[in-house]
Steps between C-alpha positions, in 0.01 A plus 500: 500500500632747211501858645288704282535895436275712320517876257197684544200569767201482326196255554657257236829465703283456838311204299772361352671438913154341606545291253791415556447409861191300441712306239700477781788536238709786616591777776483888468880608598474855346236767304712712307318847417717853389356613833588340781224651699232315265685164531481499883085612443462258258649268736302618836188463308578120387704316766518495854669750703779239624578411098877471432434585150661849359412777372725640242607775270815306340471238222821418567424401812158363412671234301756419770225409764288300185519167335189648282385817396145543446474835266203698419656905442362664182591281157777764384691397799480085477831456274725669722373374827460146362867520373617636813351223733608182249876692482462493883391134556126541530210346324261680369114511443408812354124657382395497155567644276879359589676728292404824227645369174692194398851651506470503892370136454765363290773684774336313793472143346875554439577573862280198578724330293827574702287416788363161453391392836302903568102463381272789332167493490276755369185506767187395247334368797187414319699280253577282791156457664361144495210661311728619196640152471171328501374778195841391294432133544136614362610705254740167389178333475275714253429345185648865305522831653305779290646812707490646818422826677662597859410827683697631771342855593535692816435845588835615646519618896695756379330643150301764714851615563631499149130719423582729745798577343769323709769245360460160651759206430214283343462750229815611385726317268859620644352214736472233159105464629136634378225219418684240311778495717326488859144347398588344136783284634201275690306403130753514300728216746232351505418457119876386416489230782209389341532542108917563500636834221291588283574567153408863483347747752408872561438744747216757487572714830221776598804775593464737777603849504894417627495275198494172790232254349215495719318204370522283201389233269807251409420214183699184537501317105545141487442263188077454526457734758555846695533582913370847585598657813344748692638714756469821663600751857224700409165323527426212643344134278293233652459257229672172477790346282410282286663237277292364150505155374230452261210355709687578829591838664728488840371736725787677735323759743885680545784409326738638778269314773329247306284376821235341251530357182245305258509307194167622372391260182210610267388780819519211790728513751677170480749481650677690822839482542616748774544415807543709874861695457686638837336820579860630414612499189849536501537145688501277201777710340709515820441102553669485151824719547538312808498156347695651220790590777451212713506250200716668241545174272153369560330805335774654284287413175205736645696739604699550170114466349369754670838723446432439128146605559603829675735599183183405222326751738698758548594511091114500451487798767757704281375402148156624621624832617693477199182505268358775649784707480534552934852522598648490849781680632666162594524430123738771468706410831860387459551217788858383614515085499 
């Protein structure tokens, strides 16, 4: 079994090794954190006391004990660590957003390049839930689509921080995040899995006082119809996504979860296409990087698919920041190859 190490100690990275082992897909060797301290608590907290896994304060060596990195630090940091664990051997799953702009992109899919047999993938676990696939074979099957609306709004854990005057991660762009970046990423995958680029777009971001957009309202354009998006860390939405097709509107209760969704036709549910989903989420995703290791031939034409979809995202990511006008520090950064 491929040894698996991970960057970070939040819930997400804890999540992310559960899935793993009920995938039964890979083994924690290492949890890399810049405090060692914090990697041997996040450690006592998730594995038994007589684990061989290691706790670590070295990337270096994080990548030496690892066939795959798992990496979920802050989105300014992805390039470099990415780069650093596919120059060291390593695959490579890493949280979306994957990268801040497309110049750190385009430098990674060259790397890739010089390593042929090494795998990326950018960790849009909900694209990968049996659920998502059966609403794309749907989607496939509408007789037009008319547009679409996807909300993805959560009050953040830490905005009562960022009112009190403190400087979370979550809220501050030298970290390439605020709404669209942490929450937005969820609809807007979502939307060009489903409808592919769109022809035009824009960004209205509601800005908070460090200039970090706080929520938002993103337009998708396609010939005959517009996606909206919907996102925000600063108040929480309980209405549905929805897709229109004349007569027929498909019903998706989350469009990060999507645990239930309906083909409603003329205000009748008829149809229900979702069906029970592991209680993790993560596990369809991990299933997939595994089969893309274990059968590199067999799925090369998904991976390189979903590669492809990970660039049309993160160029949609920029141009969106780009039409509101919100730079990150990262766009400015000069990166060695």
């Amino acid at each position: 079994m491929l040894r698996l190490g991970t960057i970070g100690t939040s819930w997400i990275v804890k999540q992310f090794i559960e899935a793993s082992h009920l995938a039964g897909a890979f083994d924690l060797e290492a949890v890399y954190s810049r405090r060692v301290s914090r990697a041997e608590e996040f450690l006592a907290e998730l594995m038994p006391a007589n684990s061989s896994a290691l706790a670590l304060d070295s990337l270096t060596e994080l990548f030496e004990a690892s066939d795959l990195v798992y990496i979920a630090s802050p989105n300014s940091l992805h390039f470099e660590q990415v780069q650093a664990a596919l120059k060291a051997g390593c695959h490579v799953i890493v949280e979306k957003p994957a990268f801040s702009n497309p110049r750190e992109f385009a430098q990674i899919q060259e790397l890739l390049g010089q390593h042929p047999d090494l795998r990326l993938m950018e960790a849009n676990r909900h694209l990968y839930q049996p659920n998502f696939i059966a609403l794309q074979k749907a989607v496939a099957q509408l007789p037009q689509i008319d547009g679409a609306n996807f909300v993805m709004a959560q009050y953040s854990s830490k905005y009562d921080a960022y009112l009190a005057g403190k400087n979370p991660n979550v809220f501050n762009k030298d970290f390439s995040t605020g709404a669209l970046y942490d929450l937005g990423v969820y609809p807007l995958s979502a939307a060009l899995a489903l409808f592919g680029q769109p022809q035009a777009l824009q960004y209205l971001p509601v800005l908070l006082d460090n200039q970090t957009d706080g929520s938002g309202q993103a337009t998708l354009i396609y010939p005959g119809y517009q996606v909206s998006l919907q996102f925000s860390k600063t108040y929480n939405a309980c209405r549905p996504s929805e897709i229109y097709a004349g007569r027929q509107t498909v019903s998706i209760d989350h469009i990060a979860d999507l645990n239930h969704i309906d083909i409603i036709d003329d205000g009748q549910v008829q149809t229900a296409i979702a069906e029970v989903q592991a209680e993790n989420p993560m596990v369809a995703e991990v299933q997939t990087f595994a089969q893309w290791l274990a059968e590199p031939l067999a799925y090369y034409q998904q991976y390189q698919q979903a590669l492809q979809l990970s660039q049309l995202i993160n160029q949609t990511l920029f141009d969106l920041r780009q039409s509101a006008q919100i730079e990150f520090p990262a766009d400015e950064r000069v990166y060695d190859n």
